[in-house]
C-alpha positions as CSV (number, residue, x, y, z in Angstrom):
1,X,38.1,-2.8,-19.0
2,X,39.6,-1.4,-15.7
3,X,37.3,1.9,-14.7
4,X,34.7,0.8,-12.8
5,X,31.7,3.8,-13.1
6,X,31.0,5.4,-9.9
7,X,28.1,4.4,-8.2
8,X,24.4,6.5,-8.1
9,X,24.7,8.7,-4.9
10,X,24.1,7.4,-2.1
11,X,23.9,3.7,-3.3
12,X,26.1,2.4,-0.7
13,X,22.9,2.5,1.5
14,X,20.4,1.7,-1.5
15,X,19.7,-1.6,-2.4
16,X,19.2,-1.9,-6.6
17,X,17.9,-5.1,-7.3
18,X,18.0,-7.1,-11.4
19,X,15.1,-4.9,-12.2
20,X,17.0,-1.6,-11.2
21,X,19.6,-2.6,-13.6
22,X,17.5,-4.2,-16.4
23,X,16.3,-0.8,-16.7
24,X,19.2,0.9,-16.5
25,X,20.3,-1.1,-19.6
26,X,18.2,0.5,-21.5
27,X,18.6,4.2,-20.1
28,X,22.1,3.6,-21.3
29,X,21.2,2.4,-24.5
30,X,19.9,5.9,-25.4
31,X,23.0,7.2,-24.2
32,X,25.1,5.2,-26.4
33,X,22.7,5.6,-29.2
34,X,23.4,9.1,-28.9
35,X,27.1,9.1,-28.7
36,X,29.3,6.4,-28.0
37,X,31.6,8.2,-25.9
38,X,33.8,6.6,-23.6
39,X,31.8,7.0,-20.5
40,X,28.5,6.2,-22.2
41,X,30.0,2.8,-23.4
42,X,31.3,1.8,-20.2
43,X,27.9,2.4,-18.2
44,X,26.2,0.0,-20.8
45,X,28.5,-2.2,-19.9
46,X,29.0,-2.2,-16.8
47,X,25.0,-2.3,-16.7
48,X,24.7,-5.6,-18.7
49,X,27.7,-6.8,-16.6
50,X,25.6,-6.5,-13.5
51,X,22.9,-8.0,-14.9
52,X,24.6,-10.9,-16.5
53,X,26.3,-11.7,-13.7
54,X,22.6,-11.9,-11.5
55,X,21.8,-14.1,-14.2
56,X,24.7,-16.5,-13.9
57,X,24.1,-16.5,-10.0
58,X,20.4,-17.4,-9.9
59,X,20.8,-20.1,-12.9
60,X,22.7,-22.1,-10.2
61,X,19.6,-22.1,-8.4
62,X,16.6,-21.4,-10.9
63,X,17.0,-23.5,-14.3
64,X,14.2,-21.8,-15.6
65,X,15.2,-21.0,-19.0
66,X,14.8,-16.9,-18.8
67,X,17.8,-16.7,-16.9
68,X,20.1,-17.8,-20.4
69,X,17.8,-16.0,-22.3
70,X,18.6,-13.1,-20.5
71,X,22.5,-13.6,-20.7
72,X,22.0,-14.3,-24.2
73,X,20.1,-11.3,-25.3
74,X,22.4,-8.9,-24.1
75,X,25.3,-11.0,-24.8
76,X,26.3,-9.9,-28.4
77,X,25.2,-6.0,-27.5
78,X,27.8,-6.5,-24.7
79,X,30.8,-7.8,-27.2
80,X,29.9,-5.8,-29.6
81,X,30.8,-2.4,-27.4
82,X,33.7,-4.4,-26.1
83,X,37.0,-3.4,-29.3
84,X,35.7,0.4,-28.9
85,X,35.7,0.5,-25.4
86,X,39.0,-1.4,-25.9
87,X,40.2,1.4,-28.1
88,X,39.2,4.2,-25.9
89,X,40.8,2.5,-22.8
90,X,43.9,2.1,-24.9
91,X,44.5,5.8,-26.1
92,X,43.6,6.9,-22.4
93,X,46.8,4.6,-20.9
94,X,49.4,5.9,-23.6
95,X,48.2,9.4,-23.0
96,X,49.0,8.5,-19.3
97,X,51.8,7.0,-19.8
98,X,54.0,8.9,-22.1
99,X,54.6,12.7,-22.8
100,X,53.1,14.2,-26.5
101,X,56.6,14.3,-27.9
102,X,57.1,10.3,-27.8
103,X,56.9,8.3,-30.9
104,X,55.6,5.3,-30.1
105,X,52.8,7.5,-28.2
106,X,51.8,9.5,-31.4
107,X,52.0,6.3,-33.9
108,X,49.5,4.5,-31.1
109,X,47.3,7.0,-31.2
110,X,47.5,7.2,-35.4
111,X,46.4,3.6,-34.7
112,X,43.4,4.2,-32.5
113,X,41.9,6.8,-34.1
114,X,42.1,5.8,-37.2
115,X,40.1,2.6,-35.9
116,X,37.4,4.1,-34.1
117,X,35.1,5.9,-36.7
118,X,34.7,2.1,-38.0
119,X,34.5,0.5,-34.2
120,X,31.9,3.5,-33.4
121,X,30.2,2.5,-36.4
122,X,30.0,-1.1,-35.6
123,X,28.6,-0.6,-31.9
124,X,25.7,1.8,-33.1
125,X,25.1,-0.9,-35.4
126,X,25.0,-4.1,-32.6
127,X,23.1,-1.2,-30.1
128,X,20.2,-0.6,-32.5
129,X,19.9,-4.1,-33.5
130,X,19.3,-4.8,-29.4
131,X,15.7,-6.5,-29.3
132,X,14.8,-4.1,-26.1
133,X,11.5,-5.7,-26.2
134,X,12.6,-8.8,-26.1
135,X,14.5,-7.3,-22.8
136,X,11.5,-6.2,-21.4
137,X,9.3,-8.9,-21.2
138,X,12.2,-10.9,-19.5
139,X,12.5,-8.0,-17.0
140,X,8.7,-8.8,-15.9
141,X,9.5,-12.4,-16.0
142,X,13.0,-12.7,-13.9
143,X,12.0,-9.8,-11.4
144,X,10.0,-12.4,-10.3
145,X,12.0,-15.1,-10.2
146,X,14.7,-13.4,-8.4
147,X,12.5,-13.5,-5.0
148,X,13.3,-17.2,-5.2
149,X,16.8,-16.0,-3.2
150,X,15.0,-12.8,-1.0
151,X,17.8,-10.4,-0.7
152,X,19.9,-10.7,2.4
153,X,18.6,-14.4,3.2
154,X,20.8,-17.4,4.4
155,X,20.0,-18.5,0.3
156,X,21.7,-15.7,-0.7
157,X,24.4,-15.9,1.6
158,X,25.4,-19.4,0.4
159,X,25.7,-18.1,-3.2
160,X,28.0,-15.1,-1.9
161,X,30.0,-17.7,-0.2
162,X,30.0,-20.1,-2.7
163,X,31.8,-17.1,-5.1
164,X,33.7,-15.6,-2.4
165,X,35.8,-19.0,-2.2
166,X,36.0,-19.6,-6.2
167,X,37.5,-15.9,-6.1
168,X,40.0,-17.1,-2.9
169,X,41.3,-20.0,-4.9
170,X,41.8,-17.7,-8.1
171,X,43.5,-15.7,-5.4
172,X,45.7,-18.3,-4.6
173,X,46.9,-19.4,-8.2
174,X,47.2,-15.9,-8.9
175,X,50.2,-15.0,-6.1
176,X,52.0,-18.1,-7.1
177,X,53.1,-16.0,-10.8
178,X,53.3,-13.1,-12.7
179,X,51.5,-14.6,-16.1
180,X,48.9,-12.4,-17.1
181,X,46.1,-15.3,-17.6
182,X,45.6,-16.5,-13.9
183,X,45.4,-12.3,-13.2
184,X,42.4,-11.8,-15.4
185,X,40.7,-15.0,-13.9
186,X,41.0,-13.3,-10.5
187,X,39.6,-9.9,-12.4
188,X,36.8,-12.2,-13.3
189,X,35.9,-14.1,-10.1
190,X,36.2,-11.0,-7.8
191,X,33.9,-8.5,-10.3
192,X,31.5,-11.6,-10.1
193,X,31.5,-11.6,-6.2
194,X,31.2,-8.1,-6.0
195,X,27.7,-8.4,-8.0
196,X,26.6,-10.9,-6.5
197,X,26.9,-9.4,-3.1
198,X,26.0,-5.8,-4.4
199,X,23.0,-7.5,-5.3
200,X,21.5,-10.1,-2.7
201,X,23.4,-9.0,0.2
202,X,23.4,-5.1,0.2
203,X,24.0,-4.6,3.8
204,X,27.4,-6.5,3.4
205,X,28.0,-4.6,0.2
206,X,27.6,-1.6,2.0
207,X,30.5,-2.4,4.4
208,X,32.6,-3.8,1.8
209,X,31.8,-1.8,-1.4
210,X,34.9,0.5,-1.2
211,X,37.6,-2.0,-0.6
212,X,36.2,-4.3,-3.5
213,X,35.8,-1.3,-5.6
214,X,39.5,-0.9,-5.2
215,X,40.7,-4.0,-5.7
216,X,38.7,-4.6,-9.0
217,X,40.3,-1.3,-9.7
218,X,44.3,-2.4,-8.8
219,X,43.0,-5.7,-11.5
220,X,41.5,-3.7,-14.0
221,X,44.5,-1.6,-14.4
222,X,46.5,-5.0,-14.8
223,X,44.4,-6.0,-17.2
224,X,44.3,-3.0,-19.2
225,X,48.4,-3.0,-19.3
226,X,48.5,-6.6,-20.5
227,X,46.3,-5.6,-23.0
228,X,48.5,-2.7,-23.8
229,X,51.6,-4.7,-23.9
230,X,50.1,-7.0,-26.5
231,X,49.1,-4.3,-29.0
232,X,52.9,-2.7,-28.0
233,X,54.4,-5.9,-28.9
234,X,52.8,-6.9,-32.0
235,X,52.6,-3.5,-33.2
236,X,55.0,-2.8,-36.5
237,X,56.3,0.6,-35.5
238,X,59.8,0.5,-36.8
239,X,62.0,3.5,-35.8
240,X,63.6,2.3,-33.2
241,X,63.5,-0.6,-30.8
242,X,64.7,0.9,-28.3
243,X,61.3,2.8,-27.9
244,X,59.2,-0.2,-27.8
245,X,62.1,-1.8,-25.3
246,X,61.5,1.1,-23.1
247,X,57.9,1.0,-23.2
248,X,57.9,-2.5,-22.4
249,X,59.4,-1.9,-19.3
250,X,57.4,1.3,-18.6
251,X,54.2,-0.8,-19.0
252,X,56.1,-4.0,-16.6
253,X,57.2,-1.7,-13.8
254,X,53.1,-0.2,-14.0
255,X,52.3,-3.4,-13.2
256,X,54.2,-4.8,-11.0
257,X,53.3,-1.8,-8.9
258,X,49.8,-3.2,-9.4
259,X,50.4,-6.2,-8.1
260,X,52.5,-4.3,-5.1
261,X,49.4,-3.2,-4.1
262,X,46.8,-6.5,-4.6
263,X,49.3,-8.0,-2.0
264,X,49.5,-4.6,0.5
265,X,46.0,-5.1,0.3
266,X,45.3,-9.0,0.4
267,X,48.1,-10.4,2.3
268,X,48.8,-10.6,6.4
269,X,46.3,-10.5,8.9
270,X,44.7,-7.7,8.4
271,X,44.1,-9.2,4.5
272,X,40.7,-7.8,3.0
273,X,40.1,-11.5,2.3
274,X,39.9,-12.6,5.6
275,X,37.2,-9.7,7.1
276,X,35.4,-10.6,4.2
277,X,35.1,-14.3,5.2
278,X,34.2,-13.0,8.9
279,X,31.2,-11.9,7.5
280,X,29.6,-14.8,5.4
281,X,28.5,-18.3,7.0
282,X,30.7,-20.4,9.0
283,X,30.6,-23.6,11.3
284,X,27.3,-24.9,11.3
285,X,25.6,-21.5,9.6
286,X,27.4,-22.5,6.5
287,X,24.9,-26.3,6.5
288,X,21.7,-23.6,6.9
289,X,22.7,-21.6,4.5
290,X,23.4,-24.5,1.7
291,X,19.9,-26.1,2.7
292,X,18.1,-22.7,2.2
293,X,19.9,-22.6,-1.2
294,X,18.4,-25.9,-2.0
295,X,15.3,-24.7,-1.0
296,X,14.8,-22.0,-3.0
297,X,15.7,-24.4,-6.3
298,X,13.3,-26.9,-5.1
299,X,10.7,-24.2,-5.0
300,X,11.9,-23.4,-8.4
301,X,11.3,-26.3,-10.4
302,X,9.2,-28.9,-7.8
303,X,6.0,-28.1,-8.7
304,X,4.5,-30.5,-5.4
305,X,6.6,-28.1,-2.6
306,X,4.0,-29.0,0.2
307,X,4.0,-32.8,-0.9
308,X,7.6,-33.1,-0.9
309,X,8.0,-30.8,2.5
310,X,5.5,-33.4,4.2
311,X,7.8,-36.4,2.5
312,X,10.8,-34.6,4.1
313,X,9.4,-34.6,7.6
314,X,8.4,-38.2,7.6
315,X,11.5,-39.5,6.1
316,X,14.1,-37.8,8.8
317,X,11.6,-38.2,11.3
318,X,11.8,-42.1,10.3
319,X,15.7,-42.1,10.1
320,X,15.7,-40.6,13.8
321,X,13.1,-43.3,15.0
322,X,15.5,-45.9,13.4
323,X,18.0,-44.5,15.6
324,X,17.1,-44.2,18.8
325,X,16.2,-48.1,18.6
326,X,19.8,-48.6,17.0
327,X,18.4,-50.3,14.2
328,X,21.3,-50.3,12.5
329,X,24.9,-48.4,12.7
330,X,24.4,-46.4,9.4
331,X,21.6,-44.5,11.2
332,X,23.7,-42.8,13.7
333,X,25.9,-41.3,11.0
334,X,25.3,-37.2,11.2
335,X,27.0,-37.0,7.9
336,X,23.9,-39.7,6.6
337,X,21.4,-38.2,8.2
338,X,22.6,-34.7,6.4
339,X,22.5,-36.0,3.1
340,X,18.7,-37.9,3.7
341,X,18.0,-34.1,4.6
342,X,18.6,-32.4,1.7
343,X,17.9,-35.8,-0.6
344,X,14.4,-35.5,1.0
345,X,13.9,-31.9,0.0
346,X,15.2,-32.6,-3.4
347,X,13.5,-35.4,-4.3
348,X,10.5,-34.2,-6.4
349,X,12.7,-31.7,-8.6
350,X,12.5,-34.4,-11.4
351,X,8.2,-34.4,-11.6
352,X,8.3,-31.7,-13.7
353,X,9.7,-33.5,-16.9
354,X,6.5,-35.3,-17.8
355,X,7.0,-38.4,-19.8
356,X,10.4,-39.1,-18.6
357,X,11.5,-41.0,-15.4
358,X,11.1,-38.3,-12.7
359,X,13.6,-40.0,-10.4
360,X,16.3,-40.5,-13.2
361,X,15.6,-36.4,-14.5
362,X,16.1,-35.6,-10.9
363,X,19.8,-37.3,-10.4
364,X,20.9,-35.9,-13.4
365,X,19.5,-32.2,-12.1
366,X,21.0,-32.8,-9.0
367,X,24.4,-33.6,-10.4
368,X,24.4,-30.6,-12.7
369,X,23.8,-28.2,-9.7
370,X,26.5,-26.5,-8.2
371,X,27.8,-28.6,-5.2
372,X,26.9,-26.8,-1.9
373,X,29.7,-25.1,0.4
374,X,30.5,-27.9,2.7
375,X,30.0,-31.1,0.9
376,X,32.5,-33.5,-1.3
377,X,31.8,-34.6,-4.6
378,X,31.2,-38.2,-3.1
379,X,28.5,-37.1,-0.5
380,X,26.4,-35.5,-3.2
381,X,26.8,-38.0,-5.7
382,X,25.6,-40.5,-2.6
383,X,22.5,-37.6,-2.6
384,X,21.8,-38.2,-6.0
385,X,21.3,-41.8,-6.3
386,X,19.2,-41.4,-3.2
387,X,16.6,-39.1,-5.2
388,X,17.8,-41.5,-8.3
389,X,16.2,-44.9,-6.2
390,X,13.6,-43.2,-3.8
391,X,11.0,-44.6,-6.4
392,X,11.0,-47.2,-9.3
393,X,13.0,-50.0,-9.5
394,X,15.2,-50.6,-6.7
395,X,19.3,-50.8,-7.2
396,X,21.0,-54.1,-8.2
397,X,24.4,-54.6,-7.5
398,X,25.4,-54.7,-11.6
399,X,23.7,-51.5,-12.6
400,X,24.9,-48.6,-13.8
401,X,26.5,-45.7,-11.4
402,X,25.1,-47.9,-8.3
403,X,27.4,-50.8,-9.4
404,X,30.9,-48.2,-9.3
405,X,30.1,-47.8,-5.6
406,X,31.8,-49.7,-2.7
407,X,29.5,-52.1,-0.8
408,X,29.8,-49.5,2.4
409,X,28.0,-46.8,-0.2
410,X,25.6,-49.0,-1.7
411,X,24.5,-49.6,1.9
412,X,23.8,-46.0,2.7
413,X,22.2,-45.8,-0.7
414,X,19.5,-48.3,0.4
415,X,19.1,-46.9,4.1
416,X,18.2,-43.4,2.4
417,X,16.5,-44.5,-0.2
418,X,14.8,-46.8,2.1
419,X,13.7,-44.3,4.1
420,X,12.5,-42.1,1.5
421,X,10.7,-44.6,-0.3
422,X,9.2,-45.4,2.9
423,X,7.8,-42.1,3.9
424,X,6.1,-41.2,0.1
425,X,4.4,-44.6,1.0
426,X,2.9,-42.9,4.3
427,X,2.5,-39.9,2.9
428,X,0.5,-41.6,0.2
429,X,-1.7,-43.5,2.7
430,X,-2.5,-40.0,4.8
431,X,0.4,-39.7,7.5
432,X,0.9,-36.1,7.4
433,X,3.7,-34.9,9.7
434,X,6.5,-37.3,11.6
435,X,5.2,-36.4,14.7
436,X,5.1,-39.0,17.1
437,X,6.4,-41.6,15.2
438,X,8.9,-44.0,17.2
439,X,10.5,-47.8,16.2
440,X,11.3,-50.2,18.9
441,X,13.4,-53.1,18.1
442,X,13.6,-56.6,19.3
443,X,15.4,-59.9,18.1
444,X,13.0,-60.7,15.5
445,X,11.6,-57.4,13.9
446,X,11.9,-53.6,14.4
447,X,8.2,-52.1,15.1
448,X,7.5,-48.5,14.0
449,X,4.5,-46.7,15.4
450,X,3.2,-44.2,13.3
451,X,0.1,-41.6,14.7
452,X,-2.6,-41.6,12.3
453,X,-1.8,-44.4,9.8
454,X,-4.8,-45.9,8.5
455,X,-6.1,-49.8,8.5
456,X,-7.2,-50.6,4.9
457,X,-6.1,-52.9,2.5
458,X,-5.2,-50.3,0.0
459,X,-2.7,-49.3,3.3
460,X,-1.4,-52.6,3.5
461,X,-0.8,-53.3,-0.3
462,X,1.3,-49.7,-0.5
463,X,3.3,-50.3,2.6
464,X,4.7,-53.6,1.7
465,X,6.1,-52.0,-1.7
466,X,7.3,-48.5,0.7
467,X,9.0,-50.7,2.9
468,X,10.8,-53.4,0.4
469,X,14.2,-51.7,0.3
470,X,14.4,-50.7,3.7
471,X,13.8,-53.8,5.1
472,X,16.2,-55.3,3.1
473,X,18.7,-53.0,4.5
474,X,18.3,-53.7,7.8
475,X,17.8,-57.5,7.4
476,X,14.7,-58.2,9.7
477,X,11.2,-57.2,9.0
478,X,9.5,-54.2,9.7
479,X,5.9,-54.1,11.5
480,X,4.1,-50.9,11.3
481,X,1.7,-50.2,14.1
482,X,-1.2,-47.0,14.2
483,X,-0.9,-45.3,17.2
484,X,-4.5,-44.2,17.0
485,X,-7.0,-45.4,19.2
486,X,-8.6,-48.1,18.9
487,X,-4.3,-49.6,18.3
488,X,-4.3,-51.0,15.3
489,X,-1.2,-53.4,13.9
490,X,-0.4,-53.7,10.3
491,X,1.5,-56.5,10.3
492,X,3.7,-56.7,7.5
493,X,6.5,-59.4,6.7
494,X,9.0,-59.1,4.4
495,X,8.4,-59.6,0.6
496,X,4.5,-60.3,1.6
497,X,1.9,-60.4,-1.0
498,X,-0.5,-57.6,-0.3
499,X,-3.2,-60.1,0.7
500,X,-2.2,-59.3,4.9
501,X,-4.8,-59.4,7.6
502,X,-5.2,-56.3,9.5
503,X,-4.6,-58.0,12.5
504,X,-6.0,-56.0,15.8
505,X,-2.8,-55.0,19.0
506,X,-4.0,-56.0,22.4
């Protein structure tokens, strides 16, 4: 409900990280096993809130299935505290808000109290059935995998930002009414920025902390008088209606003040929203920041990270080869060259999924992912079935999602998957980095010359199926040249049998 506990001392400066607050879980457990008293119920939850929303955060970058575990462990524990807390928040507004002598205040009360031996009873119950070993072992396990985002990194900052503007459009629907349900959606998305920050980006939090504090306070308190203007309105208490009438309005003009003060606070230019935003990722930080959050999940779940970071060189090095010879308009496209970026250090998130196609598993990861600050639905999608044809069969016009896509996005698919399927075939055949490599194009061919490639059939045979697609794209043939000495030519035509000569440069 509304009262948020006050922090440790001194945690404005000190950082506690998932494993602070897994174990704080249980510390509160004892408490609440002890006596269920109203504080003692709110730190436990506020405790498996923290955690829970860690959880939620890093599962947008981690799919490792601890994460939901973790959520789901604590997840009946946390609803199961959640009517007594209810219940003690409730009693502590009508004793706020109306003298002893009122009548509705004393038949609310009646109410609560005679409710809460059997709510008490009910969260001992849910608290000793907690599995706190259970909890444990996935305290060892995700205070591991939380390095994944390392606290105050450009990762982290993405996920702050990604939450900070989810809260700023729940923001925005909540000023345009009064309804109570777009309120506690705004309740919701600001506690979850607030963690999220608290947690991966404590130096921000530090600066910030109070103000949030305060305005998850002004919601709470919203909150808790919807809440209590429910129970006034269904409740049966029949002595006179003018009482509940005046209570009603009591409990409106409460919140109204509330919302007085979200706007004081969030409105003009000196709005709490926008020093917020001054502080997280803009302009071309905010690109960083969502490629080190891709990052960190393909370290999460591609178990070839070096092979797929030596892929990722050769493929963009490729696409800027391609066009400085102005090999073909798609290649001076920034927005095209971003998304071969992060498609090339996506691309082996599907290998893990033995026995399934890797590139299929990996468009359908992709797709499930949270779409980056900074990028439309249609970019990523255009991503996806990048890592979707970087291997296998190549797209046809009349199949599936490639078929929905206009003949201008179909063409970029090819270029980028192209390209990628182009430099797995180099890495495969020992090309290491992109260094060095440039294309040079003439009437009949374009020529790439690529340091280190190697002169042996096997060579040949690999880079006439790498190439395929790509030089479909561009409609002329491409010839790849060693730059090593002696200069080697590996002349390749289109839709060649791997029988080629190695034929010798001058």
């Amino acid at each position: 409900m509304a009262t948020v506990t006050a922090m440790p001392s001194g945690s404005h400066q000190e950082h506690h990280g998932l494993s602070f607050w897994m174990d704080r879980v249980i510390k509160e457990l004892e408490s609440v096993r002890s006596s269920p008293d109203a504080d003692a119920v709110h730190d436990l939850r506020v405790a498996i809130r923290r955690c829970r929303s860690v959880a939620a955060v890093m599962e947008e970058v981690d799919p490792d299935p601890a994460w939901p575990a973790m959520r789901k462990v604590a997840r009946k524990l946390f609803r199961g505290l959640g009517a007594l807390r209810d219940a003690q928040v409730m009693d502590a507004w009508v004793k706020k808000l109306a003298p002893e002598t009122d009548a509705v205040r004393t038949y609310l009360q009646t109410a609560f109290e005679s409710n809460e031996p059997k709510l008490r009873e009910n969260a001992l119950r849910v608290a000793d059935r907690f599995d706190q070993k259970a909890w444990k072992r996935l305290d060892r396990t995700l205070s591991q995998r939380s390095r994944l985002v390392p606290v105050g990194s450009l990762a982290a900052e993405c996920l702050a930002l990604e939450r900070f503007e989810s809260t700023r459009e729940l923001h925005a629907k909540a000023l345009r009414t009064e309804r109570p349900k777009p309120w506690h959606a705004l309740r919701i998305g600001l506690k979850r920025f607030r963690y999220t920050v608290e947690s991966l980006l404590p130096e921000h939090y530090a600066a910030w902390s109070d103000n949030l504090k305060r305005l998850q306070d002004t919601l709470g308190e919203m909150h808790d008088l919807d809440v209590l203007a429910e129970v006034v309105k269904k409740s049966d208490f029949l002595e006179t209606e003018d009482c509940l009438k005046l209570w009603q309005e009591n409990i409106k003009r409460e919140r109204n003040d509330r919302i007085e003060t979200y706007r004081r606070l969030t409105l003009g230019k000196t709005s709490l929203w926008n020093i917020r935003r001054s502080g997280l990722p803009t302009n071309g930080r905010i690109e960083a920041a969502a490629l080190a959050r891709l990052r960190a999940t393909a370290r999460a779940v591609d178990p070839h990270v070096r092979r797929t970071s030596q892929t990722s060189r050769i493929a963009v090095a490729l696409f800027d080869a391609l066009k400085r010879a102005g090999s073909a308009p798609a290649f001076n496209d920034p927005a095209l060259r971003r998304v071969l970026l992060f498609a090339a250090r996506l691309h082996g998130v599907g290998d893990t999924d033995a026995g399934k196609s890797p590139q299929k598993t990996a468009r359908k990861f992709l797709l499930g992912l949270t779409i980056p600050p900074g990028w439309s639905n249609e970019d990523w999608e255009l991503l996806a079935l990048a890592v979707r044809y970087h291997r296998g069969a190549e797209p046809r016009a009349k199949d599936g999602p490639f078929s929905k896509l206009s003949a201008e996005q179909q063409n970029s698919v090819r270029a980028l998957a192209g390209v990628l399927r182009l430099a797995r075939a180099l890495r495969k055949c020992g090309v290491v980095s992109g260094a060095g490599i440039k294309a040079e194009k003439s009437a009949d061919a374009i020529v790439l010359r690529v340091p280190g490639l190697v002169d042996d059939l096997e060579t040949v045979a690999r880079l006439a199926a790498g190439k395929h697609l790509l030089e479909d794209r561009l409609g002329m043939p491409l010839i790849l040249k060693a730059t090593a000495k002696p200069e080697k030519v590996l002349a390749l035509s289109p839709r060649q049998a791997p029988e080629f000569s190695v034929i010798a440069s001058d």
